[in-house]
C-alpha positions as a printed Julia matrix, in Angstrom:
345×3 Matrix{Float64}:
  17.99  36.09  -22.49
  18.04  34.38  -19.47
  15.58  35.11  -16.84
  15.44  33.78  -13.15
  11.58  33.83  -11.19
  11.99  36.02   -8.39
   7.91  36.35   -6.51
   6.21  36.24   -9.37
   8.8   38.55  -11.16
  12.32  38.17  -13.04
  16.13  39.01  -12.68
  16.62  38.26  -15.7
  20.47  38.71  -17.75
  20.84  39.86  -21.86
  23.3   38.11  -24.08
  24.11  40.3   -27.01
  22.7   43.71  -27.13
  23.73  47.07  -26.81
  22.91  50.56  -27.08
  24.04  52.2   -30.61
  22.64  55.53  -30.18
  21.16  58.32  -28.68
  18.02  61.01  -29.58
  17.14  63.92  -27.38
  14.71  66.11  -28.66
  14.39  68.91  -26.28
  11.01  71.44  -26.57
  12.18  74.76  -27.32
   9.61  77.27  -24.97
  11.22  77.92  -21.3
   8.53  77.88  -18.61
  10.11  78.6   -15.56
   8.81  77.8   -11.88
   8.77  81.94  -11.41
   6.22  82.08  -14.57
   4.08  79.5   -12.53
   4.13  81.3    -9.19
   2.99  84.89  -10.45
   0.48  82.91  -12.78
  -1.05  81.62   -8.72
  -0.11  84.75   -6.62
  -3.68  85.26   -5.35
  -4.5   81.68   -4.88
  -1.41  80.89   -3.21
  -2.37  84.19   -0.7
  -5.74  82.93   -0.74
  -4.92  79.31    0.52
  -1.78  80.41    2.82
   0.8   78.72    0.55
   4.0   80.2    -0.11
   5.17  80.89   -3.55
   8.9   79.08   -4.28
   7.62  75.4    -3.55
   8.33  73.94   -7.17
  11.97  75.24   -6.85
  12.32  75.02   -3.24
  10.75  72.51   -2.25
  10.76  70.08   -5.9
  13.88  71.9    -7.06
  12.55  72.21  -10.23
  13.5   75.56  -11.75
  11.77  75.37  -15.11
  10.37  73.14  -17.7
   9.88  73.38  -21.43
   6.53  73.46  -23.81
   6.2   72.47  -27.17
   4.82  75.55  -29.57
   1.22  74.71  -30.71
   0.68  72.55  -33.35
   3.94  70.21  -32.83
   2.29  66.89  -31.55
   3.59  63.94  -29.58
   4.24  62.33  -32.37
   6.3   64.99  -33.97
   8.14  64.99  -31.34
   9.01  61.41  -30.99
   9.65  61.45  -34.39
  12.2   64.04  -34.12
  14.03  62.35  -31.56
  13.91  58.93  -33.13
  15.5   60.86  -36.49
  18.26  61.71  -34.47
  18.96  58.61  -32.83
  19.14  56.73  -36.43
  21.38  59.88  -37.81
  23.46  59.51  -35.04
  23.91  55.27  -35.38
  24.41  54.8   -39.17
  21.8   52.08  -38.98
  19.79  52.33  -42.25
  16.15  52.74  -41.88
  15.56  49.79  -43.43
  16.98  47.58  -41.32
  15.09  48.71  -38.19
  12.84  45.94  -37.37
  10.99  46.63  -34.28
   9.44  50.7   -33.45
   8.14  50.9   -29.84
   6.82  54.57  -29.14
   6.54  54.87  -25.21
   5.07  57.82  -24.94
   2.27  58.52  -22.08
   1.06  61.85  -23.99
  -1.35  60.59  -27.4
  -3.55  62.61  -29.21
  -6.38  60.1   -29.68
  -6.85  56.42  -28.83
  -6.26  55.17  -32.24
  -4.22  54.17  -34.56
  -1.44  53.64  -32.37
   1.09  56.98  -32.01
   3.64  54.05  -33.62
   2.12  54.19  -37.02
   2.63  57.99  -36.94
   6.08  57.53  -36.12
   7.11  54.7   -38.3
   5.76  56.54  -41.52
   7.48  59.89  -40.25
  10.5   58.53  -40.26
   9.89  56.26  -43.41
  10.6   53.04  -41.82
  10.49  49.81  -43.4
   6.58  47.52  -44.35
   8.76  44.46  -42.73
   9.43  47.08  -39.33
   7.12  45.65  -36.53
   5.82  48.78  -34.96
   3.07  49.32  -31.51
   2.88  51.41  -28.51
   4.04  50.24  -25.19
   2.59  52.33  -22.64
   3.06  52.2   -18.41
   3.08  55.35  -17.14
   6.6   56.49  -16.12
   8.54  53.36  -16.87
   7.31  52.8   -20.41
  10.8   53.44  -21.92
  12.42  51.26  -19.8
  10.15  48.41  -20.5
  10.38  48.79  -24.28
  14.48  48.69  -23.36
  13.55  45.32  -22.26
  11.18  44.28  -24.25
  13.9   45.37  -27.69
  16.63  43.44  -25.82
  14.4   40.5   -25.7
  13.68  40.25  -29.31
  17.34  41.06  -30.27
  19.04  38.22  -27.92
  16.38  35.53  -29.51
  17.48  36.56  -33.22
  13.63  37.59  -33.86
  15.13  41.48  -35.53
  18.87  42.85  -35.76
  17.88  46.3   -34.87
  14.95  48.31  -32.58
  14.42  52.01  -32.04
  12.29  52.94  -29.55
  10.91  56.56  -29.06
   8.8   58.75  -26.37
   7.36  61.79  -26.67
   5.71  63.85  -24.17
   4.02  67.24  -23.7
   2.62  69.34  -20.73
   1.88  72.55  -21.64
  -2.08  71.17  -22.42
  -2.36  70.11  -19.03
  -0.39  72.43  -16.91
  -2.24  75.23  -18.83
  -5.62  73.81  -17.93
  -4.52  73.27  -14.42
  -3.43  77.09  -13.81
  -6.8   78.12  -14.8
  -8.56  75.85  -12.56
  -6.5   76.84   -9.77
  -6.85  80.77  -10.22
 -10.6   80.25  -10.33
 -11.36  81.86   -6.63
 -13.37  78.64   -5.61
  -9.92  76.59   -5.8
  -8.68  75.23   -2.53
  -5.36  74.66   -0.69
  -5.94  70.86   -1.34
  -6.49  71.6    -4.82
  -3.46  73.09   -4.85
  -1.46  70.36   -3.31
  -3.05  67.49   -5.28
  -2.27  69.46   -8.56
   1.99  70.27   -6.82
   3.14  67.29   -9.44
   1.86  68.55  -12.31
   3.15  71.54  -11.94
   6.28  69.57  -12.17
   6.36  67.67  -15.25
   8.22  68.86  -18.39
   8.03  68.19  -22.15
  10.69  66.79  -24.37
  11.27  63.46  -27.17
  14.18  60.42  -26.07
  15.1   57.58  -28.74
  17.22  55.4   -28.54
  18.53  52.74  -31.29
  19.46  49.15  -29.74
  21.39  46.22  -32.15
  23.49  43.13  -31.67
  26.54  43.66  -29.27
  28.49  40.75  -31.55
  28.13  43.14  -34.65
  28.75  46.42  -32.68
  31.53  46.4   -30.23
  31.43  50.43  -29.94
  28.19  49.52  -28.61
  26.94  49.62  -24.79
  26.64  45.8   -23.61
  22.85  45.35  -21.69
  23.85  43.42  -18.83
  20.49  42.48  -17.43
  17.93  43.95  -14.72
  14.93  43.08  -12.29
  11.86  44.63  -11.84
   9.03  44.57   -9.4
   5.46  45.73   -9.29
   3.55  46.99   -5.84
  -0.19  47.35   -7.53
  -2.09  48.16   -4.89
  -1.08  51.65   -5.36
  -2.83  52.39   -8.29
  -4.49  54.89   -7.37
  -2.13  57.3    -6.05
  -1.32  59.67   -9.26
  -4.41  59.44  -12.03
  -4.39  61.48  -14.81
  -5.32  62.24  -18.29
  -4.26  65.13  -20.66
  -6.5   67.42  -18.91
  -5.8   66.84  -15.44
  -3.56  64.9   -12.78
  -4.31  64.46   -9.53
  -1.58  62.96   -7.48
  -1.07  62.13   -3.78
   2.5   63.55   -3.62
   3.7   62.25   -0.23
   1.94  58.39   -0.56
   3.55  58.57   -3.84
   6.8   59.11   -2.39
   6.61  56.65    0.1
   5.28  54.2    -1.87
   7.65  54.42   -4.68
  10.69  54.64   -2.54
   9.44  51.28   -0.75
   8.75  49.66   -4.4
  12.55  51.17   -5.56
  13.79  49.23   -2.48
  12.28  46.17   -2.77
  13.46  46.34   -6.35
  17.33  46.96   -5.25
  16.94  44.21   -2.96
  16.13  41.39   -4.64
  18.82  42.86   -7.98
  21.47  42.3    -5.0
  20.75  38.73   -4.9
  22.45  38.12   -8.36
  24.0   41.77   -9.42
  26.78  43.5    -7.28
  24.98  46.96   -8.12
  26.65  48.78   -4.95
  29.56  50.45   -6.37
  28.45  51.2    -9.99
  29.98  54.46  -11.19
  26.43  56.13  -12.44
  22.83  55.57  -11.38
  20.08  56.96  -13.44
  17.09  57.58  -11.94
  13.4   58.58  -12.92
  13.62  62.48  -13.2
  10.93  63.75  -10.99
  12.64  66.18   -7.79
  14.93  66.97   -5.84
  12.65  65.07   -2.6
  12.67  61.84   -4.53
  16.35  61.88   -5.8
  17.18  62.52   -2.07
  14.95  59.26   -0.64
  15.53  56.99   -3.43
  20.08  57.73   -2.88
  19.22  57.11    0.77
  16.71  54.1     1.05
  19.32  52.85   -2.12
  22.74  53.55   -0.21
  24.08  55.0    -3.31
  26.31  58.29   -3.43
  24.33  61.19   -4.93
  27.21  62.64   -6.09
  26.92  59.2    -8.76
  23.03  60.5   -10.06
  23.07  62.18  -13.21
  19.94  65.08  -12.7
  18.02  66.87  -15.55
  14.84  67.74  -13.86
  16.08  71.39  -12.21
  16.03  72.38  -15.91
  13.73  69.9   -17.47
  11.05  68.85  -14.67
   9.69  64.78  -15.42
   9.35  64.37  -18.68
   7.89  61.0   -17.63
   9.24  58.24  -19.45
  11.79  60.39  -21.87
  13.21  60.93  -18.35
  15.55  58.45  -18.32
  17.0   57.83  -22.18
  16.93  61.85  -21.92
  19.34  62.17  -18.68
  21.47  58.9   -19.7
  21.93  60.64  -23.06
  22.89  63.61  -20.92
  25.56  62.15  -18.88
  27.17  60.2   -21.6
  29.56  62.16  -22.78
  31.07  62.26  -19.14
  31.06  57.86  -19.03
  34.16  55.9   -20.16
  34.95  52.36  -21.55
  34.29  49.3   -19.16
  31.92  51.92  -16.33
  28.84  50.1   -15.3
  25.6   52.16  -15.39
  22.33  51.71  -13.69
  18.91  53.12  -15.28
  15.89  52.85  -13.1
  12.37  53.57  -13.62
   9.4   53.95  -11.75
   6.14  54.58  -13.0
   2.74  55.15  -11.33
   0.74  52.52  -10.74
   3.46  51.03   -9.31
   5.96  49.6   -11.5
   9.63  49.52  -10.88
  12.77  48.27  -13.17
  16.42  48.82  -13.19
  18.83  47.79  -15.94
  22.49  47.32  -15.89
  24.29  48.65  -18.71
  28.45  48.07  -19.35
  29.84  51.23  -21.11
């Protein structure tokens, strides 16, 4: 890999790895945006909110739960079995396990350990979690690529798993206690919005797989000093929706800029984006210049299934990609982070 400094960051371009395979583990229980505006008829009456803002407004018309008792782990898991069916790549010859995944059940041992012995991985299979909020997929993308160009491991999976019924359950009950408040209600909007759902992908050596999707190279970009805009935990999230949005279309700007200094990124044929509305796909296309018509979309169905977002959409839209397209995946993740990554189909 070859990386140039750009303000403290990188552009930085991959030599020999590609994509192999995809995993999309979808949850099977169908919440729709209808379920969550009966669920808050008398608040939203209460506070003088109308009822059709996660559709309307988000464009979000439902999201999907795991059933009790499958954890984020399982559902990594599942994905990442898929993605390994789906490559031919024997488990033993994975050598590097990244699990993404914002949801965790506990602090420790890593979610990765759960994972790796799930899916029976190799003792000689390096294996950790790589965690930053939205973009955490994206960065073990990079991080993969990395270790494959330097000839450290032939083969990395990485997997994300993520679950909102906990905390979308705790938050209707909070806000249908009569002491909740209009703001209440709009701080809690996004996470009313997220979704639930596994992504894996399996990444190897372009020279060994030419079926493979070449990683070109990306850039990413960090604007810190909005940390504080969207906090949460599995109980809660409390988000400032509209200095989010700002924010992260400023950040997803600044990122685009400074790729256009070495990539020609303004006529790819597909851009996917971070799942999270229809508001954000809107700015991002605009501040961007990119056709919409060119962004792949999963959260009307789906919501933001944080970091699965984007292995989860791209795995989407593949079917509909051909030999030699060029394909742009960019994350954003609170905090803020930003990446983008070209990939050659």
């Amino acid at each position: 890999m070859r990386a140039t400094p750009r303000g403290g960051n990188a552009v930085y371009h991959y030599s020999d790895t590609a994509v192999l395979s995809f995993g999309v583990a979808e949850a099977p229980i169908v919440v729709t945006s209808d379920d969550f505006d009966s669920a808050l008829t008398e608040t939203l009456d209460r506070v003088g909110l109308r009822a059709g803002m996660l559709e309307g407004l988000a464009g979000i018309r439902a999201r999907r739960w795991w059933p009790e008792g499958v954890s984020f782990a399982d559902a990594a898991a599942a994905a990442g079995r898929l993605a390994l069916e789906s490559s031919g790549v024997r488990h033993a010859d994975i050598g590097l396990l990244i699990d993404t995944s914002v949801c965790r059940d506990h602090l420790e041992p890593s979610a990765a350990v759960d994972v790796h012995h799930q899916l029976g991985l190799s003792t000689s299979c390096l294996n950790f979690d790589l965690a930053n909020a939205c973009l955490g997929f994206v960065n073990g993308m990079q991080l993969a690529a990395t270790m494959i160009d330097a000839g450290q491991i032939d083969y990395a999976l990485i997997v994300d798993g993520e679950g909102s019924r906990r905390t979308q359950e705790g938050t209707i009950r909070r806000l249908q206690d009569p002491s909740a408040t209009r703001q209440d209600v709009l701080d809690n909007f996004a996470t009313l919005t997220l979704g639930s759902g596994g992504a894996a992908m399996v990444l190897g050596r372009a020279s060994d797989h030419p079926e493979g999707h070449r990683f070109v190279g990306g850039v990413s970009r960090a604007a810190t000093e909005h940390n504080k805009l969207c906090i949460g935990d599995l109980d809660r999230m409390i988000t400032d929706s509209n200095g989010l949005l700002r924010a992260g279309v400023e950040l997803a700007g600044d990122t685009w800029d400074a790729a256009r200094e070495v990539f020609d990124w303004d006529n790819l044929d597909a851009y996917v984006i971070h799942q999270v509305s229809k508001v954000h796909t809107a700015a991002i296309t605009e501040r961007l210049g990119i056709d919409i018509a060119k962004v792949p979309v999963t959260f009307p169905d789906l919501g933001n299934i944080g970091p699965a977002s984007v292995p989860t959409t791209l795995a989407h839209a593949a079917p509909g990609f051909t030999r030699g397209q060029r394909i742009a995946c960019m994350g954003i993740g609170s905090g803020l982070n930003s990446a983008v990554i070209e990939i050659d189909w």
